[in-house]
N, C-alpha and C positions, 0 to 999 in steps of 0.2 A: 912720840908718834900717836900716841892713843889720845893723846890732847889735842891733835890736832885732827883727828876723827870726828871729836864729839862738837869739835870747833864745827867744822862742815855741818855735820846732823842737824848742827842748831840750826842754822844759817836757812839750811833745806826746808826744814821744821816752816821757819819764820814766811821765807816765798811762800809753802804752798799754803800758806793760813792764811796770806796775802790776796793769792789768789783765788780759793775758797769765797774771802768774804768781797772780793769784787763781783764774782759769779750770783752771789746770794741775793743780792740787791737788782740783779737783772732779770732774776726767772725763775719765777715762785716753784713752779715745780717742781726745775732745775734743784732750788733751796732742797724743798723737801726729803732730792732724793740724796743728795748732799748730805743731809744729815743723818739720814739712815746707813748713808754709807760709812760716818762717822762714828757712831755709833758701833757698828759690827766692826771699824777697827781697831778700836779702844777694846773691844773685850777678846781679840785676838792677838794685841800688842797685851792685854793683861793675861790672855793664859800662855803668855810667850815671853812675860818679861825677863825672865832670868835665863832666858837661851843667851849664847852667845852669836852677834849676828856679825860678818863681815862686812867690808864695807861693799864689796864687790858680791854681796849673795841675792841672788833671787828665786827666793823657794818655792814658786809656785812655774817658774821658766817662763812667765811671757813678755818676760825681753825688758821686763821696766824692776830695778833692782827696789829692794826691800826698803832703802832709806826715804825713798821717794812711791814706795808702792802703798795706797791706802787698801790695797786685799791684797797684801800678800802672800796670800794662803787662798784666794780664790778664782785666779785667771788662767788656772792651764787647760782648761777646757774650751776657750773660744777666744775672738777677738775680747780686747781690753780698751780702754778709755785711756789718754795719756798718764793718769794718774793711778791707772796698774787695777782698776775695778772692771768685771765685766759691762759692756754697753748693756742698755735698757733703751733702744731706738722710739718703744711705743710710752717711754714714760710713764709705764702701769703700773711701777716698783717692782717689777718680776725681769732679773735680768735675760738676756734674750737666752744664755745659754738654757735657761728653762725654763725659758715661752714659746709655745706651738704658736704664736703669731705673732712674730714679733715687730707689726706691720700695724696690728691693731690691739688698743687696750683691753684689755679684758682681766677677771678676777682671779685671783690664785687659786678656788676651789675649782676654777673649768681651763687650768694650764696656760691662764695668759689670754684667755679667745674669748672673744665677746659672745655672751647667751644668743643661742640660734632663737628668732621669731617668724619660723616657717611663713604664719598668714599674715604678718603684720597687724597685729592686732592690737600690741606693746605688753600680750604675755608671753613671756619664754617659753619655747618649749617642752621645758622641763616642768612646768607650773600648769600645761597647756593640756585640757583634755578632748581638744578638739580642734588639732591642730592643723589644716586645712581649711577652717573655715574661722573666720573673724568673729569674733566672742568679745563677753563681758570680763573685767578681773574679779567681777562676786562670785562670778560663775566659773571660773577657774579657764576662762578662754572659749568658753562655750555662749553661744546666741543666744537670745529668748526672744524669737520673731513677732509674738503676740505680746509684748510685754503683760506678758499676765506675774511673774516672776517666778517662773519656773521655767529650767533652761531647756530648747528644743533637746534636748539630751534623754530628758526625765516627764517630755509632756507626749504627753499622746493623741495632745490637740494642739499643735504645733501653730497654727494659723487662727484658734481661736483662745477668746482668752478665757480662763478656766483656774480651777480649784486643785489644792493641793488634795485635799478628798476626793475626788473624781480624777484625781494624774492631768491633771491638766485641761480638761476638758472641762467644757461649760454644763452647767445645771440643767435635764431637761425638762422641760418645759411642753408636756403636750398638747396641751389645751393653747397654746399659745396667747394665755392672757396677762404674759409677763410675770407670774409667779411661779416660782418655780418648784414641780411635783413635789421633792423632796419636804415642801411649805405648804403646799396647795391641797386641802380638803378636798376639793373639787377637780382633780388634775385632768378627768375628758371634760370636764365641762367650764366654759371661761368662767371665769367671776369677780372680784373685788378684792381688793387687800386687806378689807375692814371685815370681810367676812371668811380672811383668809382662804381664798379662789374661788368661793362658790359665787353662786348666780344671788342676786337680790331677790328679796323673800316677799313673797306674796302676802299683803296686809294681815288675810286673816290668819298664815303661817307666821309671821313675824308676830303676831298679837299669842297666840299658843303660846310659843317659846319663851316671849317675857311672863306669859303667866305661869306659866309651871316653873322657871327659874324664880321668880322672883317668891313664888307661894310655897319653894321648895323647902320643909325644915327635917329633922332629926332629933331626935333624941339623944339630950347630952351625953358627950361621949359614947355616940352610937352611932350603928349604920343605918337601925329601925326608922323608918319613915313616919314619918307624923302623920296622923290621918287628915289633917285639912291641907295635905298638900294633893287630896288624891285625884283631887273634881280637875284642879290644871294639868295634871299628869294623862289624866283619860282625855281632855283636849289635845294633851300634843300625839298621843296613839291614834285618837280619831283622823286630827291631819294626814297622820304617815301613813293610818291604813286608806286614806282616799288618792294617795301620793304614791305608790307602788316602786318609782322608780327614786324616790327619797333614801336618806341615811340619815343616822342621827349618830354624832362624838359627842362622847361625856369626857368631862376631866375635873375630878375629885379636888378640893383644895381644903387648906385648915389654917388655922392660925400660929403663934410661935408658945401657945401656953402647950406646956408637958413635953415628952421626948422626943426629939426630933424622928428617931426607927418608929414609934408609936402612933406618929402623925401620919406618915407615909403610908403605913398601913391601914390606917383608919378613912385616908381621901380615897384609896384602889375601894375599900369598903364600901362608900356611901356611893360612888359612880356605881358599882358593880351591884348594887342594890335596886337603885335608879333601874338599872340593863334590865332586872331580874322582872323588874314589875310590870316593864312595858313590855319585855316576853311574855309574860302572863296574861296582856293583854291583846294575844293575837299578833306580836309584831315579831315578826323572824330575830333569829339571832345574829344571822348573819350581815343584819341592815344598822346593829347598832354594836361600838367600837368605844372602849372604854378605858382610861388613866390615871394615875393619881401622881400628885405633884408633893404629898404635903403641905409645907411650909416654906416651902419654896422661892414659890410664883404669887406673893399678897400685894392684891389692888392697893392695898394701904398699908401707912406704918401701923405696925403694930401698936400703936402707944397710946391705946385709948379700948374699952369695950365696944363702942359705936364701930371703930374701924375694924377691930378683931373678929367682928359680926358679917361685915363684907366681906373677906376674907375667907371668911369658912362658909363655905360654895360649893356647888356641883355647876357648872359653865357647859352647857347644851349646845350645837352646832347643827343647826340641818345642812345636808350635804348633797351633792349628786354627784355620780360617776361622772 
């Protein structure tokens, strides 16, 4: 009798392996889930192999017995497939008995249902921080109207384009001479980019300023001013005191010989000396505005004395509000 049990089983075995591999060769996905399904019965035939099974048993009850059931141990819970596995109608590998849509594919971490995309925008809503309104995926589904790259979310100038230092917003610019304040020596008054905003300089104001830069020296490794810098220095005071509504920026420079903290110190020094002198000559404090760079900021490579000599500078600016 038992011989001719395991006769049938084979027999059974043999059709539906038959049938299987005609199925596999028509519909790839079909294949896929075929295998999968293959798979979870081999490790349920192996944690089952030494049961005894009748031939007549269907341990799961959906109506398709064991010898011919490839789950069976998982169809009592909803329709089955003739071959005893729950349906999977949307082909998403998630059987319908636990898929919330089993109409449409979707992933096993969202129960089978395809990711909701409120605005259309092709970010899910779950990824979506701006989810009524059509967005970037850099920006996590959020706009950036002004492509400035910063998302109307986080700008505060939504409609212009603008700086992550400013939120979003553009530079302004009061003097509207296209530089902008934050750059612009001269920001009420228009001017040049060469003279970084100010207005162009009147010959014999331009002529001052080369002379007292250019006649400017120091005493090595000093702030002390060399006395034959003093005749261009009282030129450029005489300018500014005939100039009233004038400014004058200093900005200190050095070269890369000795310690870089040492250097920095010594350009704030030699500007701030420059400031002290031309106070002393009558010229407000409040009209000149003073910096040091160090080693910074050098016109030239360092790799020569000639260059290291242009480099270590005091750089003058006349200015107007």
């Amino acid at each position: 009798m038992f011989k001719g049990i395991i006769y049938i089983t084979f027999l059974t075995i043999v059709i539906s392996t038959l049938s299987v591999v005609e199925c596999l060769g028509q519909n790839p996905k079909r294949t896929a889930k075929i295998r999968s399904m293959d798979k979870k019965r081999s490790k349920q035939q192996s944690e089952h192999k030494h049961d005894f099974i009748p031939h007549d048993a269907d341990s799961d009850k959906d109506g398709v017995l064991d010898i011919n059931d490839k789950c069976p141990y998982m169809g009592e819970r909803g329709k089955v497939t003739p071959f005893g596995c729950p349906e999977d109608k949307d082909l998403d590998g998630i059987y319908d008995t636990e898929d919330a849509c089993i109409d449409k594919p979707g992933p096993k971490e969202n129960h089978g249902c395809p990711w909701a995309d409120t605005d259309g925008d092709g970010v899910f809503d779950k990824d979506d921080e701006c989810l009524t309104v059509k967005g970037l995926p850099e920006f996590h589904g959020c706009p950036d109207n002004d492509e400035d790259g910063i998302p109307d979310l986080l700008d505060n100038c939504p409609k212009e384009k603008g700086t992550w230092a400013l939120k979003g917003c553009p530079p302004q610019d009061s003097d509207k001479d296209g530089i902008p304040d934050v750059d612009d020596l001269c920001p009420k008054t228009p001017g040049i980019a060469e003279l970084r905003g100010c207005p162009p300089l009147k010959p014999e104001e331009k002529a001052a300023l080369k002379s007292a830069f250019d006649n400017l020296l120091f005493e090595t490794g000093s702030d002390v001013i060399i006395e034959s810098s003093f005749a261009s220095l009282n030129s450029l005071a005489k300018v500014m005191m005939n100039n009233p509504g004038m400014k004058l920026h200093l900005e200190g420079h050095t070269d890369d010989v000795g310690d870089d903290d040492n250097n920095m110190l010594l350009s704030r020094k030699r500007a701030a000396a420059v400031e002290r002198y031309l106070e002393d000559r009558s010229i407000e404090a409040a009209r000149i505005s003073s910096e040091g760079y160090g080693e910074t900021r050098p016109k030239m490579p360092n790799n020569s004395d000639g260059n290291r000599k242009i480099n270590r500078r005091v750089e003058m600016m006349l200015k107007y509000e």
